[in-house]
C-alpha positions in Angstrom: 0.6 13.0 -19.4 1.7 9.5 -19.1 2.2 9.4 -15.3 -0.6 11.4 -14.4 -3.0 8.8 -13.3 -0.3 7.0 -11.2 0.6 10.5 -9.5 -2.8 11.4 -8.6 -4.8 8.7 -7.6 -3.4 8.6 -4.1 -3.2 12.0 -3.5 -7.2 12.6 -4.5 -8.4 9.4 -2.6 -6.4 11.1 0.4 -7.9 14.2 0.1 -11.1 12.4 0.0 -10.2 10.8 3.0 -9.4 13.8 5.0 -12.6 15.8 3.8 -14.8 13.4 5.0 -13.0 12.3 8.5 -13.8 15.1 11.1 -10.2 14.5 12.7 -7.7 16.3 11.0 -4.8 14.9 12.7 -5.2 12.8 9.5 -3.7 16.2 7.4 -0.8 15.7 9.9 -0.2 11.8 9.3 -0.4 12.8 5.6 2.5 15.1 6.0 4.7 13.0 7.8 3.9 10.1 5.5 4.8 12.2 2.3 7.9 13.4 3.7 8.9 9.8 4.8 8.2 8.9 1.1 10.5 11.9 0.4 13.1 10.9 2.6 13.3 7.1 1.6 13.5 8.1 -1.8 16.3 10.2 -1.8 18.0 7.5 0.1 17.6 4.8 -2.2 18.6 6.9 -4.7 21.8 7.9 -4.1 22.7 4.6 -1.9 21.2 2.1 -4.2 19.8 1.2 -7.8 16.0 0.6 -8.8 17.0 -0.6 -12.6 17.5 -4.1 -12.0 18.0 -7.2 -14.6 15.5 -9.7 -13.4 16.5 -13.5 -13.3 13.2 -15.7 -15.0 12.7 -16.8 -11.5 9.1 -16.9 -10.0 10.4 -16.7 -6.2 13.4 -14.6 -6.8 11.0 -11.8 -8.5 8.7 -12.7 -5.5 10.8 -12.0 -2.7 12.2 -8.7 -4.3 8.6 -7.2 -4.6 7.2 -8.3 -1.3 10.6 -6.8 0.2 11.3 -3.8 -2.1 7.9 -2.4 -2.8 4.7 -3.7 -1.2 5.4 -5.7 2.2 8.5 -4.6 4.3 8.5 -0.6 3.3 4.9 -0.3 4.5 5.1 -2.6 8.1 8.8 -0.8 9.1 7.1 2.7 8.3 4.4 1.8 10.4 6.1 0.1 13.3 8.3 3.3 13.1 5.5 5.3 14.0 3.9 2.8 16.8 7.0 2.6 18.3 7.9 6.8 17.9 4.3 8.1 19.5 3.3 8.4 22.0 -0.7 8.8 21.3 -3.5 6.8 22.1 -3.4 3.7 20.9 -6.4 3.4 18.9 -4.7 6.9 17.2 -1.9 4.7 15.8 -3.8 2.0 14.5 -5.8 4.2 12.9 -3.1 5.8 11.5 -1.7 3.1 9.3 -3.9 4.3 6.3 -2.9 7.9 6.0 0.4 7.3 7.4 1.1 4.4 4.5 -1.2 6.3 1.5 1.0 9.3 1.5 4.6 7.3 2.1 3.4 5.5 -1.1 2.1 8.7 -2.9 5.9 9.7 -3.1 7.4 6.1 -3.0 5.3 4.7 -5.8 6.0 7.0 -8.3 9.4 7.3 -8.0 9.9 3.3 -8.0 8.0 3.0 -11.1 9.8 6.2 -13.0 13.1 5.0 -11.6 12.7 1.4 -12.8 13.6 2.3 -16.5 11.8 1.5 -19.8 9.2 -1.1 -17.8 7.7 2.8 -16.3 6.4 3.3 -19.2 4.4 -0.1 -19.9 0.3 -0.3 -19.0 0.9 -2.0 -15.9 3.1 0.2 -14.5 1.0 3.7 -15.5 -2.2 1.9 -14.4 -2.6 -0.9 -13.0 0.5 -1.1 -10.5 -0.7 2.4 -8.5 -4.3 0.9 -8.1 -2.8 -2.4 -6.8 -0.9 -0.3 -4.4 -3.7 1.7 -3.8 -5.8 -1.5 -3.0 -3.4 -2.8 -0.9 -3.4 -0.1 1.8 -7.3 -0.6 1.6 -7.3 -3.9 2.4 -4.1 -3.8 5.1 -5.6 -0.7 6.7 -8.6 -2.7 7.5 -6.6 -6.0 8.6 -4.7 -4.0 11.3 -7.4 -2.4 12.5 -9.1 -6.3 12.9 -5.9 -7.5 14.3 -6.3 -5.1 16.9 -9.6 -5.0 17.6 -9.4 -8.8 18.6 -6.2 -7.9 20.5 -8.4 -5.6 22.3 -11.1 -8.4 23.1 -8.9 -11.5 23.6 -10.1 -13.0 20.5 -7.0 -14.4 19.4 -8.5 -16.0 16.5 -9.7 -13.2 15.1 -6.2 -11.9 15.5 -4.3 -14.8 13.7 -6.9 -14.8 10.8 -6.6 -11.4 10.0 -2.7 -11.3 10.1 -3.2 -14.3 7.8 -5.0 -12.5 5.5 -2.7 -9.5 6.1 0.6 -11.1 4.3 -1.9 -12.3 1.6 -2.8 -9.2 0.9 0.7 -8.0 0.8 1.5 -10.9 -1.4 -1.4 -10.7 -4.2 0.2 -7.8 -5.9 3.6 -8.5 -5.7 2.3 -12.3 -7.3 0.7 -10.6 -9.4 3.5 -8.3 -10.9 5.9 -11.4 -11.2 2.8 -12.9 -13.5 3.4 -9.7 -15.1 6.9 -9.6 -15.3 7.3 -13.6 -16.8 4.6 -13.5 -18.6 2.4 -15.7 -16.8 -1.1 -16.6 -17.5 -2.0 -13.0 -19.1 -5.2 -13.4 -18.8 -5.9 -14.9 -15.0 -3.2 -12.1 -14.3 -6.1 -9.2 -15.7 -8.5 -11.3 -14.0 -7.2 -11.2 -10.6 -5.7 -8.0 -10.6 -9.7 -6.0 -11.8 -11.0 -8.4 -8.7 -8.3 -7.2 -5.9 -8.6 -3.9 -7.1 -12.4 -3.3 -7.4 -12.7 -5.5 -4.3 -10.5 -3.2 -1.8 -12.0 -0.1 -3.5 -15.8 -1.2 -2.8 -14.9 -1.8 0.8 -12.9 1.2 1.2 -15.8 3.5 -0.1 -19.1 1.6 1.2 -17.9 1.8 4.8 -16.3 5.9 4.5 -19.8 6.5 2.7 -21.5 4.6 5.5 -19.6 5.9 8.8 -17.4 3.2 9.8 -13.9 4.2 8.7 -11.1 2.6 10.5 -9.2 5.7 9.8 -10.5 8.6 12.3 
């Protein structure tokens, strides 16, 4: 009972995703996301270690989230996949969200259950899956931007969004080394319910409203 929120809230908001998208190449992406997410995780567990003793270190702690959990695992599973198909274009941008929602449906659990006693703190059961979550929103639509002026030569809408890309990527793992350290508790709760709630409005107002950038 403890880890059922954090295992299904990305399965039900991709099922979600797939009932109302008329495309269902997106049941395919989900498939070969959520055996990627098997597949890295069987790796890491039998080549490396998830319990770790963390150093009180603001950068340190930093650098091993952005790398370990929310930045590099997502843009190498999606270059991967750009680089691997051989579909349209468009297709593979629009991929990233299914693609990257069921890598992390696998991933995600098993970093948090694997990371010892921590697993079972709030933040880990709760609020960690919905920063995840809410990350792959956000990212999802920065892609799509990135491209989109790519497409039209706007290379300043290009370089914006990718700047807002790695601070989306950055916000949660800031926000768990706030976590981890102990670090302004309460601007930590703060910003966390305003990332959160802010990727999850955009997420649902534009699926309820036709303009998904994922098929």
């Amino acid at each position: 009972m403890y880890f059922l929120f954090m295992f299904v809230l990305i399965p039900a908001v991709l099922i979600y995703a797939s009932l109302k998208t008329e495309n269902k190449i997106i049941n395919l992406l989900i498939v070969i996301g959520g055996v990627c997410g098997v597949l890295v995780s069987a790796i890491t567990a039998v080549f490396s270690y998830m319990h770790r003793i963390p150093e009180y270190n603001f950068f340190s702690n930093f650098v091993y989230y952005v790398l370990r959990i929310y930045g590099l695992p997502m843009v190498l599973l999606f270059l991967v996949h750009i680089v691997c198909t051989k579909d349209d274009r468009l297709v593979r941008i629009k991929a990233f969200f299914p693609l990257v929602a069921s890598f992390y449906a696998i991933y995600m659990p098993y970093i948090i259950v694997s990371s010892g006693n921590s697993a079972y703190a709030f933040f880990s059961l709760f609020i960690k899956p919905v920063l995840v979550l809410s990350m792959i929103f956000l990212c999802s639509r920065l892609v799509f931007n990135m491209y989109d002026g790519f497409a039209k030569k706007f290379i300043g809408k290009m370089i914006v969004n990718g700047i807002l890309f790695i601070a989306a990527v950055s916000f949660p793992a800031v926000l768990e080394t706030m976590w981890l350290l102990h670090i302004l508790i309460p601007v930590y709760y703060a910003a966390a319910v305003l990332y959160g709630s802010g990727a999850l409005f955009l997420f649902f107002r534009e699926s309820r409203n036709g303009n998904v950038y994922f098929f």
